[in-house]
ZADO-1210 file (C-alpha; in nm, 4 decimals, padded with zeros to 6 digits):
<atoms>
<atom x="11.9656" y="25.0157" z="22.8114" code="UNK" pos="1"/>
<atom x="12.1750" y="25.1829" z="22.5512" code="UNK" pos="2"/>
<atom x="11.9399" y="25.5092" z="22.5877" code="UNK" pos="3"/>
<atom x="12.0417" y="25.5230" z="22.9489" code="UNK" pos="4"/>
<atom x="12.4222" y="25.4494" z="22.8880" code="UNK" pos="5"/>
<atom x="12.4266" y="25.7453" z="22.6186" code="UNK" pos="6"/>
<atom x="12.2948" y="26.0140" z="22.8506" code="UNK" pos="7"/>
<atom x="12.5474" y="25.8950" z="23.1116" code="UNK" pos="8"/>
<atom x="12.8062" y="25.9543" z="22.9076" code="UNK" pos="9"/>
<atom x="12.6177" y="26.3107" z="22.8680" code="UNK" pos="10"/>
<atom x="12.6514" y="26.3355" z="23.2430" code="UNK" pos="11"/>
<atom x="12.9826" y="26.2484" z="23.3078" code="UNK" pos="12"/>
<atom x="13.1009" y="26.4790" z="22.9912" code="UNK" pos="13"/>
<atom x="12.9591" y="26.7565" z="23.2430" code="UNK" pos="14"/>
<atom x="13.0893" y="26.6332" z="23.5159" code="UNK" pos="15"/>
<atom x="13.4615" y="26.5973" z="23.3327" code="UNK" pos="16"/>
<atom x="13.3681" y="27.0196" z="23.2491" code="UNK" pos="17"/>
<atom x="13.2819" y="27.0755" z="23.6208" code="UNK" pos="18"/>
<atom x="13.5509" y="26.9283" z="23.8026" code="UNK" pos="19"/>
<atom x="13.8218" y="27.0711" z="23.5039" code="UNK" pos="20"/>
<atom x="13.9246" y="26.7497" z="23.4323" code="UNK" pos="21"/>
<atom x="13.8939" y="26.8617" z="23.0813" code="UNK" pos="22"/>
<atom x="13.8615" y="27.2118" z="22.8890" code="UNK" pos="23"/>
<atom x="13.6991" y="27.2306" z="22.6056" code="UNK" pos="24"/>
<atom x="13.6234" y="27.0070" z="22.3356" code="UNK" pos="25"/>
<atom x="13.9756" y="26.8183" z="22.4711" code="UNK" pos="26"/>
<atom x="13.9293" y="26.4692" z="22.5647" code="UNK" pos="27"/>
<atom x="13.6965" y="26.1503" z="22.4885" code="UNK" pos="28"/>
<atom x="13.4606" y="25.9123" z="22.7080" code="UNK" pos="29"/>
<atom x="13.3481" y="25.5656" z="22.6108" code="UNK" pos="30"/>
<atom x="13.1648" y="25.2676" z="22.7625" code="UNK" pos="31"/>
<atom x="13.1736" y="24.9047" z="22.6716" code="UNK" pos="32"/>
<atom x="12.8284" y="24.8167" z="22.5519" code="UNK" pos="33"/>
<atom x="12.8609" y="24.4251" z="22.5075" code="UNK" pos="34"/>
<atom x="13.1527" y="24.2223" z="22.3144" code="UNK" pos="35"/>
<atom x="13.1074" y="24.3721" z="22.0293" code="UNK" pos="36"/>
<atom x="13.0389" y="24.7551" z="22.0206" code="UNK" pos="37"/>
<atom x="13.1282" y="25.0679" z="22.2483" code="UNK" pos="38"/>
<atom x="12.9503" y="25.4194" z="22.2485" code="UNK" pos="39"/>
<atom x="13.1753" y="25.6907" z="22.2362" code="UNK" pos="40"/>
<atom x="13.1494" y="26.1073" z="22.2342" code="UNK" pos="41"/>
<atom x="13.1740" y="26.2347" z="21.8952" code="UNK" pos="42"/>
<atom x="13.4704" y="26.4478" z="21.7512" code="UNK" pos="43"/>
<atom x="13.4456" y="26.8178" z="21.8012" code="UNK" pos="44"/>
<atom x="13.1413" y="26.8434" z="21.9949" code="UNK" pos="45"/>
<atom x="13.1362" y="27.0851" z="22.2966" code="UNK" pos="46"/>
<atom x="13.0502" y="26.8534" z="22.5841" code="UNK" pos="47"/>
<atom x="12.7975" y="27.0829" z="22.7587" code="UNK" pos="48"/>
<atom x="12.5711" y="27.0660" z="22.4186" code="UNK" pos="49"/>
<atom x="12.6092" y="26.7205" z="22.3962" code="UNK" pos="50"/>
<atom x="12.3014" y="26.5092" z="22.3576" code="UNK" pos="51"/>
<atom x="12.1871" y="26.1279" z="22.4366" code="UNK" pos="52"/>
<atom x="12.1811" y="26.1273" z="22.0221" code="UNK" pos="53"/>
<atom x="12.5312" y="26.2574" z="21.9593" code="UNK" pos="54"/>
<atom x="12.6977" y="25.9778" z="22.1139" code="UNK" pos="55"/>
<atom x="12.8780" y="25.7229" z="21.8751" code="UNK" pos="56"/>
<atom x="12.7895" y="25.3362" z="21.8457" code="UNK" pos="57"/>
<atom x="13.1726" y="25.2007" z="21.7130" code="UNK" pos="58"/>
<atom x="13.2530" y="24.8328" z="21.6725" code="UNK" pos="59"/>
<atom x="13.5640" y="24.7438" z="21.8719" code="UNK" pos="60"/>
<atom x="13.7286" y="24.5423" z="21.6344" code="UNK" pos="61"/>
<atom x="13.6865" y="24.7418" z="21.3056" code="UNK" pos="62"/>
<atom x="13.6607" y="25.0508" z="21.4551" code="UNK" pos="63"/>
<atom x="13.3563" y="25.1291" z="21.1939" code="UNK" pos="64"/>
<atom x="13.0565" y="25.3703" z="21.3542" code="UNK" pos="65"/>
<atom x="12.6706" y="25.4309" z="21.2976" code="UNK" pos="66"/>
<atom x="12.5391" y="25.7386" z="21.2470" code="UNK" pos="67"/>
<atom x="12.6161" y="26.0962" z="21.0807" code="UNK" pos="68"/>
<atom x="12.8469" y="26.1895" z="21.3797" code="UNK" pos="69"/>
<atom x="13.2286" y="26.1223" z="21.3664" code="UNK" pos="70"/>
<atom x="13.3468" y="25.9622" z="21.6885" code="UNK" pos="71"/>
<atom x="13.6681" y="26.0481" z="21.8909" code="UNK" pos="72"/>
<atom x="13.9684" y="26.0534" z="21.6632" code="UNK" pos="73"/>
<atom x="14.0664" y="25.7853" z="21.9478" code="UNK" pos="74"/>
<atom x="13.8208" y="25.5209" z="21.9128" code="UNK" pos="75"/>
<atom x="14.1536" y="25.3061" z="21.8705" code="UNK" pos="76"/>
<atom x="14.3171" y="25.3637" z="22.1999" code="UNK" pos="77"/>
<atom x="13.9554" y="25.2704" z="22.3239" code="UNK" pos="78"/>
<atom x="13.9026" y="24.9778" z="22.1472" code="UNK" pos="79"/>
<atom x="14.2477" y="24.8438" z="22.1851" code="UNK" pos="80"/>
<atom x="14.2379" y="24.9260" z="22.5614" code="UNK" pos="81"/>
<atom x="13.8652" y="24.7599" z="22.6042" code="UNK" pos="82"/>
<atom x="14.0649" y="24.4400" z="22.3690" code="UNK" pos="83"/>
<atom x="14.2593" y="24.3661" z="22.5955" code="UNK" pos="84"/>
<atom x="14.0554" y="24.4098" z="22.9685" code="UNK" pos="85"/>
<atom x="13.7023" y="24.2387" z="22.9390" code="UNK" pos="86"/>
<atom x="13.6909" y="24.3596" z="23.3000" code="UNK" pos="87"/>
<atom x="13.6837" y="24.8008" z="23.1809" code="UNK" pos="88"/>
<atom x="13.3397" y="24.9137" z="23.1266" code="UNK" pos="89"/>
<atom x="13.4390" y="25.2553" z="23.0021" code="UNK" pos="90"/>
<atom x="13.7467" y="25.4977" z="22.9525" code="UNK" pos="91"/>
<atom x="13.8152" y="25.8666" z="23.0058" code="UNK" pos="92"/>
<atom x="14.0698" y="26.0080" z="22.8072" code="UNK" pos="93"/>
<atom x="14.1819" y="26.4033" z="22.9447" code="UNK" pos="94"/>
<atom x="14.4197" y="26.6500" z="22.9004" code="UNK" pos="95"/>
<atom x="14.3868" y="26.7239" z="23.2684" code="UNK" pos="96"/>
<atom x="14.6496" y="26.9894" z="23.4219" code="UNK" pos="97"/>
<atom x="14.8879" y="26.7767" z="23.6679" code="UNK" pos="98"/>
<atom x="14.8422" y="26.4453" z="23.4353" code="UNK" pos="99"/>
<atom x="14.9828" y="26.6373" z="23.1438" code="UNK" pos="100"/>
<atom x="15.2983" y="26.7309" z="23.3303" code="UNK" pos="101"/>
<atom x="15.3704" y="26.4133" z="23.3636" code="UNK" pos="102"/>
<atom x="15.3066" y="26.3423" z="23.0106" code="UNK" pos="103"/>
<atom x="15.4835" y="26.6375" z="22.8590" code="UNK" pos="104"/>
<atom x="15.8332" y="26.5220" z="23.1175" code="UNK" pos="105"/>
<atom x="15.8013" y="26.1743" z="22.9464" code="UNK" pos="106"/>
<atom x="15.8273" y="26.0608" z="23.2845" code="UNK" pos="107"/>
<atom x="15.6180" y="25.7475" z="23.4576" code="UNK" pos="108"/>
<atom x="15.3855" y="25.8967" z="23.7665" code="UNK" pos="109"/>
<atom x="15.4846" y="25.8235" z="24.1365" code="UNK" pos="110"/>
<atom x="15.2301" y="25.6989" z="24.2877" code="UNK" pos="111"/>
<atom x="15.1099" y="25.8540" z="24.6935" code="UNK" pos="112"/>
<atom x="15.0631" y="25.5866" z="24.9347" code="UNK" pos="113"/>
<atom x="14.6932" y="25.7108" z="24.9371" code="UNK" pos="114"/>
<atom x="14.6201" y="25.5890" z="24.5774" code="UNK" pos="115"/>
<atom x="14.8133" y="25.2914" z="24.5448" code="UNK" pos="116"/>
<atom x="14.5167" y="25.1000" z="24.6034" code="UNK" pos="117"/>
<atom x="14.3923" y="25.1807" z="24.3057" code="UNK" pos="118"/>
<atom x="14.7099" y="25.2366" z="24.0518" code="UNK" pos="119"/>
<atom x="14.9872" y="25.0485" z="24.2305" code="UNK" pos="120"/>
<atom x="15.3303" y="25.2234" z="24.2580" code="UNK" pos="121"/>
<atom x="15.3272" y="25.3660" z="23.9575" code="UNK" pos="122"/>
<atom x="15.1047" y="25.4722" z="23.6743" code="UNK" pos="123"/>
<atom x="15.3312" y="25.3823" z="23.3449" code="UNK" pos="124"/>
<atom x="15.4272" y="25.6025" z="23.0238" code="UNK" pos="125"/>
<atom x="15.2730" y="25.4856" z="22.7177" code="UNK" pos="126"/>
<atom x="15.5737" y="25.5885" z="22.4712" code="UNK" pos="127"/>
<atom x="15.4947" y="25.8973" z="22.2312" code="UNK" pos="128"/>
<atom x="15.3210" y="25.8474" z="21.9013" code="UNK" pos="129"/>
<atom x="15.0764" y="26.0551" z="21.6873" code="UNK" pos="130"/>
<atom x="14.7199" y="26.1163" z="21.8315" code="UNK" pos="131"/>
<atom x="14.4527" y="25.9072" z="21.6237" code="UNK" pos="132"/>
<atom x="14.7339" y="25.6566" z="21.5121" code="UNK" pos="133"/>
<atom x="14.7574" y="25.2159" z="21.5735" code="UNK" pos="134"/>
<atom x="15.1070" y="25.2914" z="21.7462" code="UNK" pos="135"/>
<atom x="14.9300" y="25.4836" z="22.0374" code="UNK" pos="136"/>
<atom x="14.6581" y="25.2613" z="22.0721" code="UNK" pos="137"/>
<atom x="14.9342" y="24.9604" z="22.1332" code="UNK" pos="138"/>
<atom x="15.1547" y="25.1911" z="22.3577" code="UNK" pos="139"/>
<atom x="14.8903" y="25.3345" z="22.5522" code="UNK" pos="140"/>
<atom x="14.6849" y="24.9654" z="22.6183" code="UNK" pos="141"/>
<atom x="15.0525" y="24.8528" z="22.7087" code="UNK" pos="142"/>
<atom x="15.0377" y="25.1143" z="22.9183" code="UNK" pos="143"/>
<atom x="14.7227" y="25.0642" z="23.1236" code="UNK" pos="144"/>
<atom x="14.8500" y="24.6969" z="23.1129" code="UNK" pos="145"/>
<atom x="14.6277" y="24.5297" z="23.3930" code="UNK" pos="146"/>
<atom x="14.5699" y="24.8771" z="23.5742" code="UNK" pos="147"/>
<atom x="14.3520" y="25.1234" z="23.5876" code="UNK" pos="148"/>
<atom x="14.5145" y="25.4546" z="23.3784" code="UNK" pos="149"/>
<atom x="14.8766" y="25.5440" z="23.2244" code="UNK" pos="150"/>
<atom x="15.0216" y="25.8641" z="23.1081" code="UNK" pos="151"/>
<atom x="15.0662" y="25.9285" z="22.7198" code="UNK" pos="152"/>
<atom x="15.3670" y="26.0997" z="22.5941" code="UNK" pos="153"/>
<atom x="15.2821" y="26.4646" z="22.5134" code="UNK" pos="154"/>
<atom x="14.9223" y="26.3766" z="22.5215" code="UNK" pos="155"/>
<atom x="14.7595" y="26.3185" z="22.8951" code="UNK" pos="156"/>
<atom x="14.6072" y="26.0426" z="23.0497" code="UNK" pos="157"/>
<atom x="14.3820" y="25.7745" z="23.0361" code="UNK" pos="158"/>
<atom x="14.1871" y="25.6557" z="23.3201" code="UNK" pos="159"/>
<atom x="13.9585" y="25.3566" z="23.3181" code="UNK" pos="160"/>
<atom x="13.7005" y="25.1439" z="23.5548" code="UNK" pos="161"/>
<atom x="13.3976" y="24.8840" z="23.5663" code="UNK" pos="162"/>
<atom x="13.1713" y="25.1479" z="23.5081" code="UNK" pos="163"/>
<atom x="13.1702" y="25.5013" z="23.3769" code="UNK" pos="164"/>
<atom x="13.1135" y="25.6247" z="23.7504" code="UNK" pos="165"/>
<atom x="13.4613" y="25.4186" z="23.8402" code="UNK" pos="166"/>
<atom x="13.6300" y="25.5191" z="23.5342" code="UNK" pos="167"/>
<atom x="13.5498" y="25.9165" z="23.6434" code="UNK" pos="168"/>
<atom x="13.6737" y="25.8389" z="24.0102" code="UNK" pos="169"/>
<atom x="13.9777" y="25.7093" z="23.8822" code="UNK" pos="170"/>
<atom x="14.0219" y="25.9683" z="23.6169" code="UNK" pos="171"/>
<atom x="14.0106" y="26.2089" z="23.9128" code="UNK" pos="172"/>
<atom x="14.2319" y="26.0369" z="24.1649" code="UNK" pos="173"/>
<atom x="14.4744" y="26.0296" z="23.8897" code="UNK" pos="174"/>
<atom x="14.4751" y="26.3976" z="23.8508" code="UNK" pos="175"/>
<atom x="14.4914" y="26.4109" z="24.2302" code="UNK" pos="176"/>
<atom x="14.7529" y="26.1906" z="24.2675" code="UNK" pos="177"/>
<atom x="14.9721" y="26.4448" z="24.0803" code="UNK" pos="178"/>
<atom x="14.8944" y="26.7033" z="24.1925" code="UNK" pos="179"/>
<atom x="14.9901" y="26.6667" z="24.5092" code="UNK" pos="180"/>
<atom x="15.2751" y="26.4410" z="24.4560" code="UNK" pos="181"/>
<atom x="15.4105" y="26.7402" z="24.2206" code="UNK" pos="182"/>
<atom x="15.3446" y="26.9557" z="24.5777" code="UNK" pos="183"/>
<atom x="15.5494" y="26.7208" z="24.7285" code="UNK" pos="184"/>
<atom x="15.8995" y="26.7635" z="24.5312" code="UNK" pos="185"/>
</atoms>
């Protein structure tokens, strides 16, 4: 089972390349394995040379990690998000184009009538602190609250779902959403 989950995580870090939903090395996946652990993409790693292997086993509540790799510097906002929502089965984390105006006006997103099935109204502003740090892993879970992504402060977004397949739909009708409400004004 955990083989499987790591090269989906592979998959979807493709996917995430494909779509440019990220660029780069810029962004972070996880999925919930059971109460206690998560796998999550390591730090630094290209994510269309990522292998099964390089993905990181990290206990939610310490935040420790098996392996040689170093995971995302945001395990925490994972952790702290997966905390809080027994229901998420895994988390994208992007920089993603239209998200990241959002982020960089400090502004909550509007959200189309189209997508408010999924987000609501509006997807909230998790309030601006340091990348890696407690502070944004408490804003940004306050954030996401009982929905399904938020905006971070100068940082991007956060999109989440039952599965990593629902977590990248989301993730994408995020994007989406601003896009074309940013179209719209």
């Amino acid at each position: 089972m955990e083989q499987k989950l790591r090269e989906e995580l592979v998959l979807y870090g493709k996917k995430l390349i494909a779509s440019g939903l990220v660029q780069g090395t810029w962004g972070n996946i996880s999925l919930r394995l059971d109460e206690k652990y998560m796998l999550v993409t390591p730090s630094g790693l290209d994510y269309m040379r990522l292998t099964a292997s390089d993905m990181v086993k990290v206990e939610i509540e310490t935040l420790c990690w098996e392996g040689e790799k170093k995971p995302t510097s945001e395990k925490g906002l994972h952790a702290a998000i997966y905390k809080g929502r027994p229901d998420i089965g895994a988390i994208i984390h992007t920089h993603s184009k239209y998200c990241s105006v959002f982020a960089a006006a400090n502004k909550d997103m509007p959200v189309l009538e189209e997508y408010r099935d999924v987000f609501g109204d509006t997807v909230k502003l998790a309030k601006y602190a340091l990348a890696g740090t407690e502070e944004l892993m408490r804003n940004a879970a306050a954030a996401v609250g009982g929905g399904k992504g938020a905006i971070m402060a100068n940082h991007g977004m956060v999109a989440c779902g039952a599965n990593l397949e629902d977590a990248f739909e989301n993730c994408a009708k995020l994007e989406e959403n601003g896009r074309k409400y940013l179209l719209t004004i």
